[in-house]
C-alpha positions in Angstrom: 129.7 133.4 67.0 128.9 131.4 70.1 127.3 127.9 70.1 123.9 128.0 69.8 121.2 127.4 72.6 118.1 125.6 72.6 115.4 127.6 74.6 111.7 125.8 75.7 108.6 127.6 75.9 105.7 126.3 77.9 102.5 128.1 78.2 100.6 127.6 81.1 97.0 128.1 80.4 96.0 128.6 84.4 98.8 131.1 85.4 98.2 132.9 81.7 102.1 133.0 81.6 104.7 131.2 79.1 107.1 129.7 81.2 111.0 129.7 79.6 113.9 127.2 80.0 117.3 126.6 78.7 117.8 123.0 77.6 120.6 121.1 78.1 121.2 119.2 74.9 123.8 116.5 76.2 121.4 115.7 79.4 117.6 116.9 78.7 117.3 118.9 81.7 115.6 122.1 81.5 116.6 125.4 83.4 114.0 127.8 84.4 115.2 131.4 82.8 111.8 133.3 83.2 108.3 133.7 82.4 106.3 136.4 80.4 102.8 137.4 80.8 100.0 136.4 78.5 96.5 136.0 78.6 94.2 133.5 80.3 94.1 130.2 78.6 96.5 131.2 76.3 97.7 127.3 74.7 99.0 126.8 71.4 102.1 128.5 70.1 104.4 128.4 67.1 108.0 129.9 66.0 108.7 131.7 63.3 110.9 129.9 60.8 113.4 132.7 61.6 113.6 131.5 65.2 113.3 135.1 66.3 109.2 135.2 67.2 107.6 133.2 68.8 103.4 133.4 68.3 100.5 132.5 71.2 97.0 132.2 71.0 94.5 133.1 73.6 91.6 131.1 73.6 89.8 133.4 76.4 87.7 136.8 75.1 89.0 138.9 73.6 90.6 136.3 71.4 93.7 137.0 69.9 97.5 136.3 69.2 100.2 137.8 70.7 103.7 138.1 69.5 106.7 138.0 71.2 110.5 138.6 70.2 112.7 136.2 71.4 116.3 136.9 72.7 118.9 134.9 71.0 121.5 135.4 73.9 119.0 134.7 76.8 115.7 132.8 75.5 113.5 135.5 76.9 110.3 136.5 75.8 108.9 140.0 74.8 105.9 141.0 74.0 105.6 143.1 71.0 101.9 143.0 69.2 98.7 141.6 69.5 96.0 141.5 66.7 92.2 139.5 67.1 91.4 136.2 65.8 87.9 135.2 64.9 87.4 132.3 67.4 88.9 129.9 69.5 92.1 128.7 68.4 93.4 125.7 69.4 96.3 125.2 66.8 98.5 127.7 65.7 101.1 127.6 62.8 103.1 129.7 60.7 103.6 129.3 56.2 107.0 128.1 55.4 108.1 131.4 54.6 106.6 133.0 57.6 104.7 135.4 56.3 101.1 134.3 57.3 99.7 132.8 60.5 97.6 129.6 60.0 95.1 129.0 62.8 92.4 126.4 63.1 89.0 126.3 65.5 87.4 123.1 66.9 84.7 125.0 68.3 84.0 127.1 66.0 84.5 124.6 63.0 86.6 127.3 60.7 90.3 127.9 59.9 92.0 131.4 59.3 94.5 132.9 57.3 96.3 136.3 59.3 99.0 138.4 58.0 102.6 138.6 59.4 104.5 141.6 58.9 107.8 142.1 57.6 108.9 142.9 60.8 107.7 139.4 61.8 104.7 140.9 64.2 100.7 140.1 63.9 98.8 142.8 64.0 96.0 142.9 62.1 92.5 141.0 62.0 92.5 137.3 59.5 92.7 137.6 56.0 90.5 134.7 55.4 88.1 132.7 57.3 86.5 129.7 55.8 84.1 127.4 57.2 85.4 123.4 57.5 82.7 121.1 58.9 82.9 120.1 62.3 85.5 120.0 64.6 88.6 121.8 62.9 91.7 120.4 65.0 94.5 121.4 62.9 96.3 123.3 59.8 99.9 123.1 58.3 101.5 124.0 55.1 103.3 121.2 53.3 107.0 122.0 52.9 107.1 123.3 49.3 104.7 126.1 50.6 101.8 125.4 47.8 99.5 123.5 49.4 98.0 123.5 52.7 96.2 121.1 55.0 93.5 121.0 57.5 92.4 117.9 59.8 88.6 117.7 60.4 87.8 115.2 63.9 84.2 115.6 63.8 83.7 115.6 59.7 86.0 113.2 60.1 87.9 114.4 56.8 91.0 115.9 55.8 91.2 119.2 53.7 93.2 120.1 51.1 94.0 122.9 50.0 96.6 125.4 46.8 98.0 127.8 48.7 99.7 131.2 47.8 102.3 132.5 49.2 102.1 136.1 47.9 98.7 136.5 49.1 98.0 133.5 52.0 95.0 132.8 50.3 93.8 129.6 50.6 91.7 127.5 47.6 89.8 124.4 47.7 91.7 121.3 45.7 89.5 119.1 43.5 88.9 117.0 45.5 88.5 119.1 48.7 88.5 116.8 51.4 89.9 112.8 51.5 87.8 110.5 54.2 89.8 107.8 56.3 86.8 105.2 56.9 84.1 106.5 59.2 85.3 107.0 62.8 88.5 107.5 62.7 88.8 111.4 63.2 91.4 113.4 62.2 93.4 115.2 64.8 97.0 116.4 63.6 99.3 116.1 60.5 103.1 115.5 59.5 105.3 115.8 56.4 107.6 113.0 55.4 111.5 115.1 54.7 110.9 114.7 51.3 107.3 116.3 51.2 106.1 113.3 49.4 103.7 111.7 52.2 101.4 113.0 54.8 100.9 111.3 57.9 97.8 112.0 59.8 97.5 111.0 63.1 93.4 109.9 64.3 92.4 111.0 67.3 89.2 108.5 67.8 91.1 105.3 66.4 94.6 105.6 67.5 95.6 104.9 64.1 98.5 106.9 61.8 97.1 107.8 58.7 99.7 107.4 55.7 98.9 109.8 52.1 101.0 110.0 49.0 101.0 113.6 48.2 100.6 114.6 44.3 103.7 117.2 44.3 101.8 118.9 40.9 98.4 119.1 42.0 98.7 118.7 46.1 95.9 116.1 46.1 96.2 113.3 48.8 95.7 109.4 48.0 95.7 106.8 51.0 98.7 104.7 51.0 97.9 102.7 54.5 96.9 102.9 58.3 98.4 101.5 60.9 96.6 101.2 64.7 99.2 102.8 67.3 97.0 101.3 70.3 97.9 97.3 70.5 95.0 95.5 70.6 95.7 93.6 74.0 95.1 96.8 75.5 91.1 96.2 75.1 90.6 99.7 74.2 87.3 100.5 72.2 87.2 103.7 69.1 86.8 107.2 70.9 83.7 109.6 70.2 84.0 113.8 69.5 84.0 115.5 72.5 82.8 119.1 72.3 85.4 121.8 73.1 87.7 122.1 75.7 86.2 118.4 77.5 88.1 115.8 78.3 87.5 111.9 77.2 84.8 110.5 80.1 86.2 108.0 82.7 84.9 104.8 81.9 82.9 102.6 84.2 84.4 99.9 85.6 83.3 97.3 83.2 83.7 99.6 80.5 86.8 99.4 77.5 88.7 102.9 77.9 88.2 104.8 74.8 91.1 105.6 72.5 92.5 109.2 72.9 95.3 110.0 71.0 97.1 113.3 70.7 100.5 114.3 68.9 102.4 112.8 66.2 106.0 114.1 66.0 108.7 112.9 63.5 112.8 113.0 64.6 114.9 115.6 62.7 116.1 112.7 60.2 112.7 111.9 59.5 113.1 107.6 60.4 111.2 107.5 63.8 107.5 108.9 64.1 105.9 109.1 67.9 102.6 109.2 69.0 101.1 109.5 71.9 97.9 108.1 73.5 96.5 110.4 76.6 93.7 107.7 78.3 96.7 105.5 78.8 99.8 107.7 78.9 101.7 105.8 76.4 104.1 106.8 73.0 103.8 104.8 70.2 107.6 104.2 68.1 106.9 103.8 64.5 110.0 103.3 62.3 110.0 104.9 58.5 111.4 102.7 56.1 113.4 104.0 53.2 110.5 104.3 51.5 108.9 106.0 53.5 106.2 103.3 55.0 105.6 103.4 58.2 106.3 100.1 60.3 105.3 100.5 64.2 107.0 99.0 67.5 105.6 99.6 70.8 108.0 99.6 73.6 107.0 98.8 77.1 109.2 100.0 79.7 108.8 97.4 82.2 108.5 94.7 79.9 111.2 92.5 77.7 108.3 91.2 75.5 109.2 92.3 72.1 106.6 91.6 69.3 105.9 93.1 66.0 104.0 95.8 68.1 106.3 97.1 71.0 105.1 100.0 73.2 107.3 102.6 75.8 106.5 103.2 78.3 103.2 103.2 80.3 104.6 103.6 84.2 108.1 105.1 83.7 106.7 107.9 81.1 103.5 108.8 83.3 105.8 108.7 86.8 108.0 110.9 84.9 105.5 113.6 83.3 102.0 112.5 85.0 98.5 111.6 83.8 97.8 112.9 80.3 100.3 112.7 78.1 99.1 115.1 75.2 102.2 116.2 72.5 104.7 114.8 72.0 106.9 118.1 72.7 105.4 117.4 76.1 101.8 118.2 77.4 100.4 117.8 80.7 98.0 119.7 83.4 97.3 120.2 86.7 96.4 117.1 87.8 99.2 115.7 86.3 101.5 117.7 88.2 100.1 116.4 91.2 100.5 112.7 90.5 103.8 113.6 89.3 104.5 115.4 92.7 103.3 111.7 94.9 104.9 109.4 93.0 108.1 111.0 91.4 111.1 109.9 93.2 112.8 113.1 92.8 109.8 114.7 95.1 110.8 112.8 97.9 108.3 109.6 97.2 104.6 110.3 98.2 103.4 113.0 100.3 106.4 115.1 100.0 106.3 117.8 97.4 109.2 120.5 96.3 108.7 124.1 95.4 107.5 125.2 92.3 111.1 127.1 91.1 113.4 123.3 91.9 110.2 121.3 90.5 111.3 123.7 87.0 114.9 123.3 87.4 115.0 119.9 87.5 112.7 119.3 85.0 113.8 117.5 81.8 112.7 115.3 79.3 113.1 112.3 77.5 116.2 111.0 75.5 115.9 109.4 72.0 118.4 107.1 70.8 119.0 108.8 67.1 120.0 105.2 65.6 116.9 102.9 67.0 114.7 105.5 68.1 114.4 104.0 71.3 113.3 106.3 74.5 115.0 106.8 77.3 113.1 108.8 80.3 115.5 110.9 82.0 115.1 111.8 85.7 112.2 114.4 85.3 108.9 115.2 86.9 105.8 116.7 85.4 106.6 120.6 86.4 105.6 121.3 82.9 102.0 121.9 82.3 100.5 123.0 79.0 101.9 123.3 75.3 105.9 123.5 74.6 107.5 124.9 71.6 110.8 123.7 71.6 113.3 126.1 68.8 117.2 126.5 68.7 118.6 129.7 68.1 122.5 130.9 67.3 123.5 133.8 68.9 
């Protein structure tokens, strides 16, 4: 039994290809070990708990998901199945045990339930299809498997849901839908370790959303919120934006809106990061014991240290470029470009390096596993689109 490798998958939505890399877990840096072919605008992807599949949507006609095997040995990609989906999907995920895909639509304002085989492929039409209200931006399964949630940005609501495993069908809790106050808007979800709290992270406010979870019944009761965006940044509350359209530019004398993307927790569950896209910033919250949330925002280029500390406005957006979307790493087009003229590693401004070095010197960013702190490593923004990070043992 060799040591196991950590493999990175990046789908790029304008070359419809899923880009592959072989992390180095000591340094960060990324090694370019392929691509394989999907469709265009294919985005959003998830692994199967097994490791061995990894699932992407295509959000261009005919919609659908394919499935690909991955190689434990080498990291690479192939496809084996596709099956259709019944809109655009922008978020994809699997149940815990891997047996159904869980897919939401922003556009189309509806979630969907479709089987996974045994053999770990998709290839037949959703199960289920249920209507949300507007603006469905994401679905995950809590990690007992029973219940399942949904976040709503333009309801502005999250649902909840009893979920069964043997089937994948989904029912409506009573309750079947908790409100943050009006505004906020829902974007994406994460479980505490111990399943007992939800954090939602709001897309419009910028602020972390904290729910108990009833472990009997699944029903969610607001514990607190907590703004990730300091307010000396004179930001103002975001609006819905319609499908696939970025925030608007300000005017001059305008406050930026808030636009906030991904929340991701560390494997032992004590540090939360956000991310804000308007001003290319990640948010630090610590988790205390019991499981409250208390935030620090780190600046890089400042010693200030309040209550509210911030990381890392210039360093982060030098290192991966404009829009910083999850926090597994998102970024597009133009991004790459800025990256390109201001990234010491492309030779200062001006000077750009071909596309195969821009990938093998691409990285990350380092965490410090005891205070959480980030460290940016020497990268530039050669990744574009939506990563899915797994290990695998060989």
């Amino acid at each position: 039994m060799s040591a196991a490798a950590t493999f990175v998958y990046v789908s790029d939505a304008e070359d419809a290809a899923i880009d592959a890399y072989l992390m180095d877990t000591k340094t960060g840096a990324l090694t370019s070990i392929g691509k394989a072919e999907a469709g265009k605008t294919e985005m959003p992807m998830a692994v199967a708990p097994n490791k061995k599949f990894l699932y992407a949507v295509v959000r261009s006609q005919p919609m659908r998901v394919i499935t690909y095997a991955i190689d434990g040995k080498t990291g690479a990609l192939t496809q084996k199945a596709t099956a259709p989906l019944p809109d655009s999907m922008p978020y994809v995920s699997t149940d815990r045990s891997g047996r159904f895909l869980l897919t939401a639509s922003y556009g189309g304002d509806k979630i969907a339930v479709s089987p996974i085989g045994a053999d770990g492929l998709v290839t037949a039409e959703a199960i289920q299809v249920l209507p949300t209200g507007r603006n469905a931006h994401s679905i995950l399964a809590d990690r007992t498997n029973h219940f399942v949630y949904s976040a709503n940005l333009g309801a502005n609501q999250v649902l909840q849901f009893a979920f069964d495993a043997k089937t994948g069908k989904l029912a409506p809790l009573d309750p079947p839908a908790v409100k943050p106050e009006p505004g906020h808007g829902p974007r994406h979800l994460a479980f505490s370790l111990d399943n007992k709290f939800l954090y939602v992270l709001n897309e419009l406010s910028g602020h972390v959303t904290q729910y108990a979870i009833d472990g009997k019944k699944g029903t969610l009761k607001l514990v607190d919120s907590v703004p990730s965006v300091p307010p000396e940044l004179g930001m103002k509350w975001g609006q819905p934006q319609a499908p696939a359209t970025p925030a608007a530019a300000p005017k001059p004398d305008e406050k930026p809106p808030i636009w906030a993307a991904d929340l991701r927790f560390t494997p032992n569950g004590k540090f939360l990061y956000t991310t804000e896209r308007n001003t290319d910033k990640i948010a630090l919250f610590t988790v205390a014991a019991h499981w409250q949330t208390h935030l620090r925002h780190q600046f890089c280029h400042r010693a200030t240290a309040t209550r509210h500390q911030y990381r890392s406005e210039r360093a982060l957006s030098r290192r991966f470029g404009r829009k910083i979307g999850s926090a597994l790493g998102l970024s597009d087009r133009s991004s790459e470009r800025q990256a390109r003229r201001t990234d010491p590693l492309s030779g200062g401004k001006g000077r750009q390096l071909d596309r195969d070095r821009r990938r093998e010197v691409s990285g990350g960013i380092a965490v410090d596993p005891r205070t959480g702190r980030i460290v940016p490593l020497s990268v530039i923004a050669a990744l574009r689109g939506l990563v899915a990070e797994i290990k695998v043992g060989t």
